[in-house]
N, C-alpha and C positions, 0 to 999 in steps of 0.2 A: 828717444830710444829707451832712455829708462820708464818714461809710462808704457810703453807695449811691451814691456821685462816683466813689468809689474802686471800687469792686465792678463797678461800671459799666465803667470803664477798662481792668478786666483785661479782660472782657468782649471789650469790640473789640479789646485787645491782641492775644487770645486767636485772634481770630475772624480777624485781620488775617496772624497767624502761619500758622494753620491755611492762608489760601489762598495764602498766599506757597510752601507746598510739597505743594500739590496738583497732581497731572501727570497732565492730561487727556487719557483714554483715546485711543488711537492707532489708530484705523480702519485697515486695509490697504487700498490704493488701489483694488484691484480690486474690492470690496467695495461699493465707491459704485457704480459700474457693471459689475457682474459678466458676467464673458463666461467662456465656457468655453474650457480650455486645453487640450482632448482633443475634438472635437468630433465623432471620428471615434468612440469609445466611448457617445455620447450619439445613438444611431442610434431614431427610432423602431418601425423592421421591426424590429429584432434582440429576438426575445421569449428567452427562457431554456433551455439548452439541454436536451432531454429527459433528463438523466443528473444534471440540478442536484439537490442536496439541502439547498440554501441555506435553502428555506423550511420543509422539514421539521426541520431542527435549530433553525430560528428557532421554530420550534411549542414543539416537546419543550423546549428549556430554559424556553422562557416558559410550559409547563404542567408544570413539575418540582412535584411533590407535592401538586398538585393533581386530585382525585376525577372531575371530568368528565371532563376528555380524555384521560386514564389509563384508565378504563373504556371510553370510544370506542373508544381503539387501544389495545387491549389488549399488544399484543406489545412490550416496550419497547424501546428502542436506546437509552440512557445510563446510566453509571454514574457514580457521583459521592459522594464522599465527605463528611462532614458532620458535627457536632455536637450531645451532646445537653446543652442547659447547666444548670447549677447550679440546684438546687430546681426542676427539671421534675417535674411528676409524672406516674409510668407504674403501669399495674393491670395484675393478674393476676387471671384466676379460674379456681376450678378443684375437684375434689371432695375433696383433698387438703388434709389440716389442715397439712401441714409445705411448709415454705419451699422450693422448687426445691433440689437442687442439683447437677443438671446445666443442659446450656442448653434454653431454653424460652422461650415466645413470651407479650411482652407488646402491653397498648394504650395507646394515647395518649389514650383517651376511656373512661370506665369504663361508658357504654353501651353499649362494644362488648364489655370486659372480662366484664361482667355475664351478657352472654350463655351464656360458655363455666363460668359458677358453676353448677355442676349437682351433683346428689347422687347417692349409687350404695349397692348394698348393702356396700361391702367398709365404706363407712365407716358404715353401720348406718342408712342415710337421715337422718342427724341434720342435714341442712341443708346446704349449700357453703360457699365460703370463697372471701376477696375480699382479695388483697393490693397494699396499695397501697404504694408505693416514690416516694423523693425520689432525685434525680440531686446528688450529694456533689462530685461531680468534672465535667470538658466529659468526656462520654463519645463514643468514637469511634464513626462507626461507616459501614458503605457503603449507600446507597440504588440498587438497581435499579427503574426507571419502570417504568412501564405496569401491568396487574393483573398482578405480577408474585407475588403466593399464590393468582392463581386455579387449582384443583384441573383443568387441562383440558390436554388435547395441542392443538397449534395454534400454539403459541410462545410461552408467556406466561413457562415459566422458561428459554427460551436463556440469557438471559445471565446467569441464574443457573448452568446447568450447564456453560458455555462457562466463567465464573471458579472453577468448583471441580471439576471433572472435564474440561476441554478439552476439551469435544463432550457434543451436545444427547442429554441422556439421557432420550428416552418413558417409558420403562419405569420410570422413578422418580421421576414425577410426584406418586405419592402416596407417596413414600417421604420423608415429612416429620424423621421422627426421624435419617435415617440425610444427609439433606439440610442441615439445622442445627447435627449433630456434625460434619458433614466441613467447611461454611462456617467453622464458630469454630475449629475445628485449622488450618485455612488459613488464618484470619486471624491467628491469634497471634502468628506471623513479622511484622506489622504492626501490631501495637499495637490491634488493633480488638476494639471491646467488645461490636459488634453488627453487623448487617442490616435497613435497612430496606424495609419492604414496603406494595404495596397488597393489601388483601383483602377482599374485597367490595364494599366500602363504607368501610374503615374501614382507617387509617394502623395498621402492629404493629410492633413490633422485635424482630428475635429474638435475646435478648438469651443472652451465654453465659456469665456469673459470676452471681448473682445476691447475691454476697456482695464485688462489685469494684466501687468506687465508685457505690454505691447504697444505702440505708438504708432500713428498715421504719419506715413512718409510722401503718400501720395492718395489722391482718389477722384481718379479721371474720368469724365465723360467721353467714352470712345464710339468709334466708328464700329456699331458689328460687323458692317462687311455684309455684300450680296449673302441670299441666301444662309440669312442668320440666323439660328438654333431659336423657337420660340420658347419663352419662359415657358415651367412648369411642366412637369417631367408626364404629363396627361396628355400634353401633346405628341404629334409624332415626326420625329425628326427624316430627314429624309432620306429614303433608303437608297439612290441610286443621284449621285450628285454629276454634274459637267466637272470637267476641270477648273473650276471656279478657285476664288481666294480662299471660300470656307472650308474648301474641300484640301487644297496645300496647309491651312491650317490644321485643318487636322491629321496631316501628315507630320505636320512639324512638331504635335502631340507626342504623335507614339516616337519621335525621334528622339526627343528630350526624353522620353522613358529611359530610351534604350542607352542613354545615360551610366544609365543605376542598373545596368543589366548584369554584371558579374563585379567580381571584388573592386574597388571594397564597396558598391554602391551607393548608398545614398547617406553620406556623411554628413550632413546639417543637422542632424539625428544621433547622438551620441548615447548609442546603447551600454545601458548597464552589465556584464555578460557573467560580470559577480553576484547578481543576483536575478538572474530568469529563471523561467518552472520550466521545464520539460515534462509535457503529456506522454512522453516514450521514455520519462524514467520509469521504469519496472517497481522500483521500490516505491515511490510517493503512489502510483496510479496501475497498480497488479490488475483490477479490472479490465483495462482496459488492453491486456495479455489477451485475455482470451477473446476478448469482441474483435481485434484484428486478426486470431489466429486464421493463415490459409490467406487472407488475402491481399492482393498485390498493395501496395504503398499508394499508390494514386487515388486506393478506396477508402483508406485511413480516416476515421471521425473518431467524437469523441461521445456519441451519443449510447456508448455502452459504461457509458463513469456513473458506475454506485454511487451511493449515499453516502457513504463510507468514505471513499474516496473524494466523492465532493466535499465532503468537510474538511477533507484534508487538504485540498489545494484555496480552499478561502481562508483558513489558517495559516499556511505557507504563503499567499499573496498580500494577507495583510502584515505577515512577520518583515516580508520583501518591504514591502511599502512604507513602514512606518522606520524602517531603515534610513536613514538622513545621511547617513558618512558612506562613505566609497570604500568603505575597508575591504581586503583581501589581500589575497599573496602578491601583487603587483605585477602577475605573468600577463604577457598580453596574447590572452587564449586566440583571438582572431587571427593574431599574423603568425601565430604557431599551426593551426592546421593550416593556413594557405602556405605554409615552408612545408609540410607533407602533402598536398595537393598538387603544387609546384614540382616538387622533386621526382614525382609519381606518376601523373598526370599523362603526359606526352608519353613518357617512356615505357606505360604500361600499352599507348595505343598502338606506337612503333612494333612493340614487343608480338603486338595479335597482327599485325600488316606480314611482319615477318614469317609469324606462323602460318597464316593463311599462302604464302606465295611461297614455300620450302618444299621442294621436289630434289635435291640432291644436294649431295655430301657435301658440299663448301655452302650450300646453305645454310646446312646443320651448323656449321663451322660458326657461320655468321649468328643465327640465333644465341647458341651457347655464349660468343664474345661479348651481346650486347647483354646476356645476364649478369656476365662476368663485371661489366662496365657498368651495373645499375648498384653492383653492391662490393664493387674494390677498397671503400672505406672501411668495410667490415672485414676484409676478407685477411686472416692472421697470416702471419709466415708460415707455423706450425699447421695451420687446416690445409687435410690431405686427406684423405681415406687412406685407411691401414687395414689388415688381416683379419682384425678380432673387431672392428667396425662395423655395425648393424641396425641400419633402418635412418641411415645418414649421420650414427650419431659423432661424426665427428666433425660434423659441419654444425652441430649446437650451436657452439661458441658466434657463430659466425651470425645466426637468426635469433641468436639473442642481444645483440650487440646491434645488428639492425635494428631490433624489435625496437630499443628501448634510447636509443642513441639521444632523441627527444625531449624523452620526459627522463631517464634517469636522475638526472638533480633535481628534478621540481618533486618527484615521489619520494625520494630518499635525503630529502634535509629536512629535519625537525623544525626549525623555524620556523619554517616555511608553511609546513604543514599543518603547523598550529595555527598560522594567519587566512588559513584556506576557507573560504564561505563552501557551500552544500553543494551551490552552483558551482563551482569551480571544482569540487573533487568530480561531479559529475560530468564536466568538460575533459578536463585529466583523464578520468576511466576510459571516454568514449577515443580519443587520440590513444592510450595505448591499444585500447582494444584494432583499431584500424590500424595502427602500427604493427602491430603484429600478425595481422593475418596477410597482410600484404607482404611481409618478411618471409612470412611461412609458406606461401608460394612461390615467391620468387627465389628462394632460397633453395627450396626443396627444388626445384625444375633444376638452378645452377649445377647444385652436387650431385642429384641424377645425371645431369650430363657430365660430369666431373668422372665419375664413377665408370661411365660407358665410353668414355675415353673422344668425346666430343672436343674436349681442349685442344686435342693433338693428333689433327684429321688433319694430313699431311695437303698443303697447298701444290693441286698438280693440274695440269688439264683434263685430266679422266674425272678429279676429284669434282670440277665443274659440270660434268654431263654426267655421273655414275649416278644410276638412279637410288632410291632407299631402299636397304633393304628391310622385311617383313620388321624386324623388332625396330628398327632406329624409326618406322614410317608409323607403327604403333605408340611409341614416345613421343612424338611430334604431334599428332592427335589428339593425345591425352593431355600435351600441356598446351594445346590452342583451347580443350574444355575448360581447362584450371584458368586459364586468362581469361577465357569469355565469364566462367564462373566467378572471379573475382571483380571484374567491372561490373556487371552486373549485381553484386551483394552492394557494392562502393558504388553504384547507381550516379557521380558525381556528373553535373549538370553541365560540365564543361567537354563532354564528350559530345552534347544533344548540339547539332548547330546543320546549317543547310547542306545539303551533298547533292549534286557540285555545287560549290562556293557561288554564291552570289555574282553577279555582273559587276561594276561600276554603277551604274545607276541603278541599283538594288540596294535594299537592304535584307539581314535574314531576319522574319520575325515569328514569334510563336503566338497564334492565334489564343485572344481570350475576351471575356466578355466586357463590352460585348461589342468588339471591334473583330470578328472572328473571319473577314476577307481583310484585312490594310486598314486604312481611312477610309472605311465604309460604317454608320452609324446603322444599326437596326432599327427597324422601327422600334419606337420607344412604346410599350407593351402598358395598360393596363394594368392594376393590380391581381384582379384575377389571373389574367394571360399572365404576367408575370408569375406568376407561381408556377405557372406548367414549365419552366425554363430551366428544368431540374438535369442532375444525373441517373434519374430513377423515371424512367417510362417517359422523360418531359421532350423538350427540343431535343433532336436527336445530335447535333454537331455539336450539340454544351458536351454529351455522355461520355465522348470520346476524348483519349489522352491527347493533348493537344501535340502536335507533328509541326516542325518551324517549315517555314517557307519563303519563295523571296518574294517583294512586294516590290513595285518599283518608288524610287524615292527622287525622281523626277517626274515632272509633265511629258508624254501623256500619262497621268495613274491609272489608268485602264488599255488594254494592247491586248 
């Protein structure tokens, strides 16, 4: 009894200590009643200016190595360096019984690997060869976005030829060998072990020691399987296959892509995001303002970067490069915009379903509620419209306080900001910029309808059949264009997917090269021909924005 007296006592001793130096978090004053301190920046006309690229860099880093929106927009504009770590495993295949030893291209999925295991007569048709490799060491290495090994003119390798020959080289698009030895000679002044890439479907690195920080785990003699891909990319593969094994293989291809198809995708890959370039930062690369002025984003290259400008991004990629330590502010910029993608995403699509199908007053009802419900974290006890109130502005507080709910501490601690790389202010700028225009609509629609007295459209039977009248059916119009306007600026890749949904035995996928029906190979094209396979006058189904669709992902693959 007296030990449990005792045990007891420290107990409360304990407990009594504890709150004696407990120091109760410290609210900023403003914070209780938040008002805006700039209320001339929290304008709701002021939309974004046509030259912004705030939301296309918010796009690109938040689809960095990710299959969907890399095949969308094929062309990329970031570079970014990255890590391959310790016991990753990468495959090679190939018709060849011996171990590379120059540089050559591996995968991160051995369903992709598996593909290129083909037999040939040099080696007496005795089967291909499958080698698999463990990562020994962090291997370095640089990733260019977008399909950036698709075989096509139209810009998929700018910024591959812009960093290894200073200007956009057509002509040696399919000059893969003579592209991989000049990238690893170029990289060796940097310590880099590799190149990563999208290709087709499937994440590769092309990798340039095969005997430098890498080990053989395996390297099999395998079965190609019927109707097996012949070596050397001169031959031609076949365009119209049976239901055969090779043919479910390479289904099981694009399956493993579709892996890495949205966040976070292809994580073996550990991007730097404290130090990538953006070709759509305005400041580093102002040229290339005016070469995309007017046109749609799918057209985007880079083949209008001055001299000027080129100097400055081989300046800024060697400053990136020869950077060894991970410093920066410690924010993790990637699962920061997928928490505003996340939170927006759905509710911005609901918000246009609604629009489009509002034909009377409890609809109304309904639209306004779901505004009200996208931004009730914002919404102060004191915000109301009053008498002397003009142009919404007493709903500021309220699209300021969404705007910025985000990034407020990471912009406003000095610490912090002193530890911030170039890259990261430039990730910052781009999340509040998309933060705040998405506030500024959806905010503004709320307190218009706040104002028109949308909140308090009395629940009745008449209120469900009373048609709209002239001004409430004009408002309703105007904010389906503000919604359509606003997805469309935020183009976010998670809107694009099959309509109607896929079957069961479907999948949805987005056509590219150069698998552009399913698991159908093209014919494998000559170098000449291969150059006509452009977005400018060449094959015509490359020129077009690629549109998803469903493929079946069962036998039969053809119906």
């Amino acid at each position: 009894m007296g030990l449990v007296c005792w045990s007891y006592l420290v107990i409360l001793s304990c407990a009594a200590l504890t709150r004696s130096v407990q120091i109760p978090i410290q609210v900023p004053p403003t914070l209780h009643n938040f008002k805006s301190t700039m209320p001339e920046i929290w304008d709701f006309n002021a939309t974004p200016s046509l030259n912004s690229t705030s939301h296309l860099i918010f796009d690109t880093v938040g689809s960095l190595a990710q299959h969907w929106t890399n095949t969308r927009y094929r062309n990329g504009h970031t570079v970014v360096p990255g890590t391959v770590p310790i016991g990753t495993l990468l495959y090679h295949g190939t018709d060849q019984s011996e171990v590379p030893t120059e540089p050559d291209w591996i995968a991160t999925d051995p369903d992709h690997s598996y593909v290129f295991c083909r037999t040939s007569s040099a080696s007496g048709n005795s089967g291909c060869w499958h080698l698999t490799l463990v990562v020994t060491r962090p291997l370095r290495v640089l990733y260019f976005d977008g399909s950036s090994a698709a075989k096509m003119q139209g810009g998929t390798m700018d910024s591959q030829d812009i960093t290894v020959w200073g200007q956009v080289k057509p002509e040696w698009t399919w000059n893969e060998r003579k592209r991989i030895n000049d990238l690893c000679e170029w990289g060796q002044k940097f310590g880099l072990d590799g190149f990563m890439r999208l290709v087709a479907f499937f994440f590769e690195i092309m990798l340039c020691d095969f005997a430098n920080g890498v080990e053989i785990v395996s390297h099999l003699n395998l079965d190609p399987g019927k109707d097996a891909h012949p070596a050397g990319p001169e031959q031609e593969l076949p365009s119209s296959l049976s239901p055969s094994a090779t043919y479910v293989l390479q289904y099981r291809s694009i399956e493993a892509g579709g892996w890495h198809n949205t966040y976070p995708g292809e994580t073996r890959v550990k991007l730097d995001l404290n130090h990538l370039i953006s070709f759509y930062d305005t400041n580093l690369f102002p040229s290339l303002v005016f070469a995309r002025f007017g046109q749609e984003r799918w057209k985007h290259r880079l083949q209008g970067l001055n001299a000027v400008d080129l100097k400055t991004f081989q300046a800024r990629l060697g400053e990136v490069l020869k950077q060894n330590d991970h410093a920066g502010s410690g924010v993790d910029w990637s699962t920061l915009i997928h928490v505003v993608v996340d939170r927006y995403a759905e509710r911005l699509e609901i918000l246009h379903y609604l629009l489009n199908t509002t034909t009377t007053a409890e609809h109304v009802k309904r639209v306004q509620g779901h505004l009200r419900s996208m931004l009730v974290q914002h919404i102060l006890y004191t915000s109301m419209p009053n008498s002397g109130s003009t142009n919404y502005s007493w709903a500021v507080p309220v699209y300021e306080h969404c705007a910025t709910t985000h990034t407020r501490y990471t912009s406003s601690t000095p610490s912090l900001s002193a530890r911030m790389t170039k890259s990261e202010s430039l990730i910052l700028h781009s999340i509040q910029e998309v933060s705040k225009e998405i506030c500024r609509v959806v905010v503004g629609m709320w307190a218009g309808g706040v104002e028109l007295g949308f909140d308090t459209i009395p629940t009745s039977p008449s209120s469900s059949s009373a048609k709209l009248d002239p001004e409430t059916a004009t408002t309703i119009r105007q904010w389906k264009e503000r919604t359509e306007g606003l997805m469309a600026w935020l183009d976010w890749s998670v809107w694009v997917r099959c309509r109607p949904e896929c079957g069961y035995e479907e999948i949805c996928y987005l056509p590219t090269w150069p698998f552009l029906d399913g698991p159908d190979w093209l014919p494998w094209p000559h170098v000449d021909e291969a150059m006509q396979l452009s977005g400018e006058g060449g094959e015509e189904r490359f020129s077009v924005r690629p549109t998803p669709k469903c493929i079946r992902r069962v036998e039969p693959f053809r119906v």
